[in-house]
C-alpha positions in Angstrom: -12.0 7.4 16.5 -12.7 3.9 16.5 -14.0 1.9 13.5 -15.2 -1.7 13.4 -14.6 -3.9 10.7 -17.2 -6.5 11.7 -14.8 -9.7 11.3 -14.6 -12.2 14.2 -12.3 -15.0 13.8 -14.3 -17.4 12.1 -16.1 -14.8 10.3 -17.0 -16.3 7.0 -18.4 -14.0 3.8 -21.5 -13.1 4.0 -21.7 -9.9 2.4 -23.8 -9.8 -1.3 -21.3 -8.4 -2.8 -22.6 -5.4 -4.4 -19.8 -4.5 -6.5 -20.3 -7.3 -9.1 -23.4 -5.1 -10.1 -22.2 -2.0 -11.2 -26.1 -0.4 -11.9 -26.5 -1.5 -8.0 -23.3 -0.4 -6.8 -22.3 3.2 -7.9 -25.7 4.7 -7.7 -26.1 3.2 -3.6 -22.6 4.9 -3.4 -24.1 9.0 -5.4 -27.7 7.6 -2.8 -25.3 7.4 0.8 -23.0 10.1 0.0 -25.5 12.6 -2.1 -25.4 14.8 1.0 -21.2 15.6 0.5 -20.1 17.8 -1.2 -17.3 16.9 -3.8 -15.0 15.9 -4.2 -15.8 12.6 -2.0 -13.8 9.7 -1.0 -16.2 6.5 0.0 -15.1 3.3 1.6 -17.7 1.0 1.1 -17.7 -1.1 4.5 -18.6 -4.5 2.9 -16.1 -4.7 -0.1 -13.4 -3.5 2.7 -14.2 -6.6 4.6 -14.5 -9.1 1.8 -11.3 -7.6 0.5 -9.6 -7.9 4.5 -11.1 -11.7 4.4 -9.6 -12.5 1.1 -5.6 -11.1 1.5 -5.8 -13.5 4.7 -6.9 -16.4 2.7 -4.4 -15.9 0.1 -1.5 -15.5 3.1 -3.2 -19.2 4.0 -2.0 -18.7 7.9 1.1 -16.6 7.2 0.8 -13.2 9.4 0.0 -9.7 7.1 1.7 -6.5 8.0 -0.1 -3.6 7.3 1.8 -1.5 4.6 0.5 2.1 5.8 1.3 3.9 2.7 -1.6 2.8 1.0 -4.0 3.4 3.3 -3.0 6.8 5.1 -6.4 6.4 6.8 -5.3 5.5 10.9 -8.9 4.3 11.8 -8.5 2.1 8.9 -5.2 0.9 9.9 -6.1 -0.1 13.4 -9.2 -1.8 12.8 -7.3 -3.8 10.3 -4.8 -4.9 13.1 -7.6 -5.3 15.2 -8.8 -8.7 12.8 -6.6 -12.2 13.6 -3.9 -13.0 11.3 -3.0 -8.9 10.7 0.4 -8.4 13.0 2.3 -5.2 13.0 2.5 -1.9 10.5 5.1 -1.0 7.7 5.3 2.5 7.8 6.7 5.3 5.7 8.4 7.4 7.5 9.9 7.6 10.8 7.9 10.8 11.8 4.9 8.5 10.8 6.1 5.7 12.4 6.8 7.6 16.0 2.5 8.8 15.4 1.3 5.6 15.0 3.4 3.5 17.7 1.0 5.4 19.9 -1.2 2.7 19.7 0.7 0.2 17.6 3.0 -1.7 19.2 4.7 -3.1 16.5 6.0 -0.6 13.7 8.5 -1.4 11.0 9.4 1.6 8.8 9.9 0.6 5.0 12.5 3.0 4.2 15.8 4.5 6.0 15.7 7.8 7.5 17.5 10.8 8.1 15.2 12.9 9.6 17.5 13.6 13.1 14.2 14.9 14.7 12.4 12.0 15.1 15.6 10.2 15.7 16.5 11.8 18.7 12.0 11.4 19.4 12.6 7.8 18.6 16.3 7.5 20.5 15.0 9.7 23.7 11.9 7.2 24.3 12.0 3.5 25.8 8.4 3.2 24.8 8.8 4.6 21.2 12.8 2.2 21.1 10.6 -0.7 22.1 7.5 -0.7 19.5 9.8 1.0 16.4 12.3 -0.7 14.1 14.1 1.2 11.7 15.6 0.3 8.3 18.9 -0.3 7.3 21.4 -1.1 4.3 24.1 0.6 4.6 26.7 1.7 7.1 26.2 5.1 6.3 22.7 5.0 7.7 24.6 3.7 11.2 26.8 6.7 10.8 24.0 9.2 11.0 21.8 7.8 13.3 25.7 7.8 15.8 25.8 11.8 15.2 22.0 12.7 16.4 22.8 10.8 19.5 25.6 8.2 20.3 24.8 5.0 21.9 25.7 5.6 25.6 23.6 8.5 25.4 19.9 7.0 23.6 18.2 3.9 23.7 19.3 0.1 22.0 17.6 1.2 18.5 15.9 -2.1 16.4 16.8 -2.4 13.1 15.9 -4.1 10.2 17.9 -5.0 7.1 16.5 -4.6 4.0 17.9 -7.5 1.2 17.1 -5.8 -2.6 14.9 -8.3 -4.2 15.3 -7.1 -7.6 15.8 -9.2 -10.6 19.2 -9.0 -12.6 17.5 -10.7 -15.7 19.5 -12.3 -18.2 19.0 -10.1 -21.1 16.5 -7.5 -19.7 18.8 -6.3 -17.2 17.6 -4.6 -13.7 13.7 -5.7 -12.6 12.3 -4.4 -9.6 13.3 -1.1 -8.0 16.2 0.4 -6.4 16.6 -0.2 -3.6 18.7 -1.8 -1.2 22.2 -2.1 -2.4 22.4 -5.5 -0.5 21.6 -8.1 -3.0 23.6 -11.4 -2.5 24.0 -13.4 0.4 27.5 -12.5 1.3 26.3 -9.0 1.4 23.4 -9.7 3.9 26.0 -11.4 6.2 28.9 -8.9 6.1 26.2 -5.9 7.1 24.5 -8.1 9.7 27.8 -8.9 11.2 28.6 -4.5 11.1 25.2 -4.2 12.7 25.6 -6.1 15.4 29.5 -5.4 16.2 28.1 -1.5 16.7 26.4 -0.5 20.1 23.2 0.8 20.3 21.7 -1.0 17.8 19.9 -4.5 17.7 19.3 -6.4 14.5 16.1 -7.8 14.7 14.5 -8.4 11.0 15.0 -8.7 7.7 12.7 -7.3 4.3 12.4 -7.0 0.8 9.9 -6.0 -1.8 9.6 -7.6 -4.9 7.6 -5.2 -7.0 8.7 -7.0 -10.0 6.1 -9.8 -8.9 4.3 -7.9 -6.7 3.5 -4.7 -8.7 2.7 -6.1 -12.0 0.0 -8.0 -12.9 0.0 -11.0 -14.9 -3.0 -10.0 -17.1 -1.6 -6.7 -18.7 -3.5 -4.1 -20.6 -1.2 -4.7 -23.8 -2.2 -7.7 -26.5 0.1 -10.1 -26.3 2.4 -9.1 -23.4 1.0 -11.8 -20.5 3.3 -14.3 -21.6 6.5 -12.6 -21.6 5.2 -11.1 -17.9 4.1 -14.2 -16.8 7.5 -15.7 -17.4 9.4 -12.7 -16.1 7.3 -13.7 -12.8 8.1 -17.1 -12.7 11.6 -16.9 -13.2 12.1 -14.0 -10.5 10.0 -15.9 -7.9 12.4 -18.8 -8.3 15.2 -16.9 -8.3 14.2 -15.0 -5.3 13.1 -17.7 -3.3 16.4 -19.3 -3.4 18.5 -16.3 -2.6 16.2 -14.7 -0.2 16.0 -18.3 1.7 20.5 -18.4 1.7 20.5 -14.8 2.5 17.8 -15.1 5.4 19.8 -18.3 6.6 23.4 -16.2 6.5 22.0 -13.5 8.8 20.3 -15.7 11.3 24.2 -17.2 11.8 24.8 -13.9 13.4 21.2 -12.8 14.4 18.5 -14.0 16.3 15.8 -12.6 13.7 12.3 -11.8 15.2 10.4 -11.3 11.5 11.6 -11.4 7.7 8.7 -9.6 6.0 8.3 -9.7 1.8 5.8 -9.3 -0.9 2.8 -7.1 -1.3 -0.6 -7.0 -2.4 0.1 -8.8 -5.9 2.7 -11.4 -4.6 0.9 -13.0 -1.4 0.2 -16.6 -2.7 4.5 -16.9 -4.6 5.7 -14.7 -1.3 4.0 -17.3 1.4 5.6 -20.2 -0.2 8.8 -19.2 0.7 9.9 -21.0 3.9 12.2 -18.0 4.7 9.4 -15.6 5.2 7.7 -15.2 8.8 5.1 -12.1 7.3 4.0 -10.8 4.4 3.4 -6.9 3.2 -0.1 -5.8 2.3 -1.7 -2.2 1.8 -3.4 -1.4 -1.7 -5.4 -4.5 -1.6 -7.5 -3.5 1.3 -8.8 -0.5 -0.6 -8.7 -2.4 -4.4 -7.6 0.1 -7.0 -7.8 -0.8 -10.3 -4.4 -1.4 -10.9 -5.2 -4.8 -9.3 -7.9 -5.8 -12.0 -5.2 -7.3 -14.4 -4.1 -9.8 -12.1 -4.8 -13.5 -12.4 -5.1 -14.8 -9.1 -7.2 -12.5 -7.6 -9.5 -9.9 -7.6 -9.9 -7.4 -5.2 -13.5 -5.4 -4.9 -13.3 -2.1 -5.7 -13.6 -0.9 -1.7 -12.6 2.7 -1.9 -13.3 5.2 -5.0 -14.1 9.2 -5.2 -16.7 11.0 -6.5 -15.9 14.6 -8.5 -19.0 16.9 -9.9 -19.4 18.0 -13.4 -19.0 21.9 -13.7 -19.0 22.6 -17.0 -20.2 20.9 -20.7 -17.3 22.2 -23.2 -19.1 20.6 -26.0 -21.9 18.5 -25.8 -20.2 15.0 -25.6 -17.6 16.0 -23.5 -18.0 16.9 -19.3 -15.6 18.7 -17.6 -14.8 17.7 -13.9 -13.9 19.7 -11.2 -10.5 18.4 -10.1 -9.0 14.7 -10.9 -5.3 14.5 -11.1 -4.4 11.9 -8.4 -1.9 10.4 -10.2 -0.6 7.3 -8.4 3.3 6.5 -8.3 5.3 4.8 -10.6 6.5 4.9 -14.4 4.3 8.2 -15.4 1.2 6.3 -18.1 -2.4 6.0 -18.4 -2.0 2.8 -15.8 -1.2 5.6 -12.9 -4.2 7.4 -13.9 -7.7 7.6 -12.2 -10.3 5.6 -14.0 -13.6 6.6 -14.4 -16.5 4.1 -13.9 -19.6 5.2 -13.1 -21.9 6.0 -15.1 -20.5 3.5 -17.4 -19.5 4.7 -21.0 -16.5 7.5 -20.2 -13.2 7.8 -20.8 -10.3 10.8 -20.3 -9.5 13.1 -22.9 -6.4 11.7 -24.8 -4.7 15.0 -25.3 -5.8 16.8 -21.3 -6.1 13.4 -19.1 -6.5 14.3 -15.3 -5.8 17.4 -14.3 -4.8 18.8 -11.1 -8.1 21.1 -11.5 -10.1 19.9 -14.0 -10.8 16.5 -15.9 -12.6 16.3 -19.2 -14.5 13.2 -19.7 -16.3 11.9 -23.3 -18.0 9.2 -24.5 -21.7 8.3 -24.5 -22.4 8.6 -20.6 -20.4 11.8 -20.9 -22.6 13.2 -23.3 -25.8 12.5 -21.1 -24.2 14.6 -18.1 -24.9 17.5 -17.1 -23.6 20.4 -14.6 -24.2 19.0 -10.7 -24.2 15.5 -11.7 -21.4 13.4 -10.3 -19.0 11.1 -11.8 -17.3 8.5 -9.3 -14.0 7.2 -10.2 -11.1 5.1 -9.1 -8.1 5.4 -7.9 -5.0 3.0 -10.0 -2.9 1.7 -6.2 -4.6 3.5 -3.0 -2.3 6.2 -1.1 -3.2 9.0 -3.7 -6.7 9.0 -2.9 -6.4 10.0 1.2 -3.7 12.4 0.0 -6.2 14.5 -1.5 -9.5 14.3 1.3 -9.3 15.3 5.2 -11.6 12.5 5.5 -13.6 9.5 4.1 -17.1 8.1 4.2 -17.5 4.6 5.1 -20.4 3.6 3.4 -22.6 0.3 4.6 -25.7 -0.2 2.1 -26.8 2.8 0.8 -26.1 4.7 3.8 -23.0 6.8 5.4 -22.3 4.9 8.5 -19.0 6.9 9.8 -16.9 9.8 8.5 -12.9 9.1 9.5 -9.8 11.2 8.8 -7.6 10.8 6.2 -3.8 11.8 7.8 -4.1 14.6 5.6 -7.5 15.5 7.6 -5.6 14.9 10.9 -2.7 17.4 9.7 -0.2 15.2 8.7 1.7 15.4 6.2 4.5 12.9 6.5 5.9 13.0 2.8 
């Protein structure tokens, strides 16, 4: 199924945006979709363009890879590619990775595998060897890929080696996630040099995500905490910069690198100001969960949300809904949590929250529901909400305009 975005080149925004009028927003979302039953995942066509024309004027010229996870929506994903100044997807799997290079040519998977099924898929096809490129950092991931099918026997397998860009902070200790293992220059260097002593596999990129920029905003929820993020930012995008430039510079010595991809959604603007970089990572922003409304320097619209029905009134300020719990990854608190915002004037149940079958909501818009209405919520990053649909309404106006599957809705299931 194909899906058009609407964005030529010079495309410039023209859309009302909608979204900056809640009253006018939600209720053209219950108005286009009223005809679903719940629960309902909407993609409101304009807000995903504005949101597509945005990430590429942050990135200022340098290229965006689509980061798949946060999507999960393959209609979504291509027509993304399909807009200048998108180049290539970062995948999640290898299984995922082998579906999509169907029609992508260009397919970087995020994390290293083990799975020797799609290996000996991936190893077994010139097609698949050509458009794929695996991730590396550490021998042991050589090893394994060697015993599903040694080199004379498979095709020259691209690989790409991830550098951690985590933030030993002086004091706070370990910022970012684990990772890679391969944090200093040296490091880079001494596995690029393994890599490409060992037939059957070609070194052609480099990565790293710094979700200790990229995944927390600069405007937190707490009183009184931006300053001390603000500096942990700072300091970590200098730091970074300098070691992810000598380490970049160390593998190229023994590498003709095609791509170094870094950053994410929050990070774009720090992320393309590092000479080192030739594309930068980008999923949750095309869909704008709300985990991206406490950051500084941008604000993405709130493109995709879901819709759940009331089915019971416990008490008569409290509304229970049918479903809720897509809980988004990451350190388990309310931030991970689905937010509800339309009709305004709800909140969760301190002592229930979401559940994985039903979500009390209270408050004073609470109180005026009844059973049948519908609530519309959002999701905190993006790849929990297609996790839970088989498909998704792409709304334009006030009316559904297409219906696309979620991967979930075209069977898959790759994690």
């Amino acid at each position: 199924m194909t899906l058009d975005l609407g964005l030529a080149p010079a495309t410039t925004t023209t859309d009302a945006a909608p979204w900056l009028d809640p009253a006018r927003y939600w209720p053209a979302l219950t108005h286009a979709t009223i005809h679903l039953d719940t629960p309902v995942a909407a993609v409101h066509l304009g807000a995903l363009r504005h949101n597509t024309r945005d990430l590429l004027a942050r990135a200022a010229g340098t290229p965006i890879r689509v980061a798949t996870k946060s999507l999960r929506v393959r209609s979504v994903i291509e027509a993304i590619l399909a807009v200048p100044g998108y180049r290539g997807a970062l995948a999640y799997t290898l299984a995922e990775a082998l579906w999509l290079a169907t029609s992508i040519d260009d397919v970087v998977v995020a994390y290293p595998t083990v799975d020797r099924g799609a290996l000996e898929r991936l190893a077994t096809s010139p097609q698949l060897a050509a458009r794929v490129t695996l991730m590396v950092d550490d021998v042991a991931q050589l090893d394994v890929i060697d015993a599903v099918l040694p080199p004379g026997r498979r095709e020259t397998l691209r690989v790409c080696l991830e550098l951690d860009s985590s933030w030993d902070a002086p004091v706070l200790g370990h910022l970012g996630v684990w990772r890679s293992p391969v944090h200093t220059p040296e490091q880079a260097r001494a596995l690029a040099i393994e890599i490409v002593s060992r037939p059957g596999f070609a070194l052609v990129g480099m990565m790293g995500y710094e979700a200790q920029i990229a995944g927390i905003g600069d405007r937190p929820r707490k009183p009184g905490g931006a300053p001390l993020t603000r500096w942990m930012r700072q300091r970590s995008i200098t730091e970074l910069a300098a070691r992810r430039t000598a380490a970049v510079a160390a593998v190229r010595e023994v590498a003709d690198l095609e791509f170094v991809n870094g950053g994410g959604t929050g990070s774009i603007e720090s992320t393309r100001a590092d000479p080192s970089v030739t594309d930068i990572a980008a999923g949750s922003g095309f869909f704008g969960g709300h985990l991206f409304d406490h950051y500084a320097s941008f604000t993405p619209a709130p493109a995709a949300a879901f819709a759940l029905s009331v089915v019971r009134k416990p008490s008569p300020e409290t509304a229970t809904l049918l479903g809720g719990g897509w809980i988004a990854s990451g350190p388990p608190g309310t931030d991970r949590l689905p937010k509800p915002v339309w009709p305004e004037g709800m909140k969760l149940v301190p002592r229930e929250m979401a559940g994985e079958v039903q979500t009390p909501v209270t408050g004073t818009a609470a109180a005026g529901l009844a059973v049948g209405d519908r609530v519309w919520l959002r999701h905190t990053k993006s790849g929990e909400l297609s996790e839970h649909v088989n498909t998704v309404a792409i709304v334009d106006g006030d009316q559904v305009v297409d219906t696309v599957p979620t991967y979930r809705g075209e069977g898959k299931a790759f994690l």
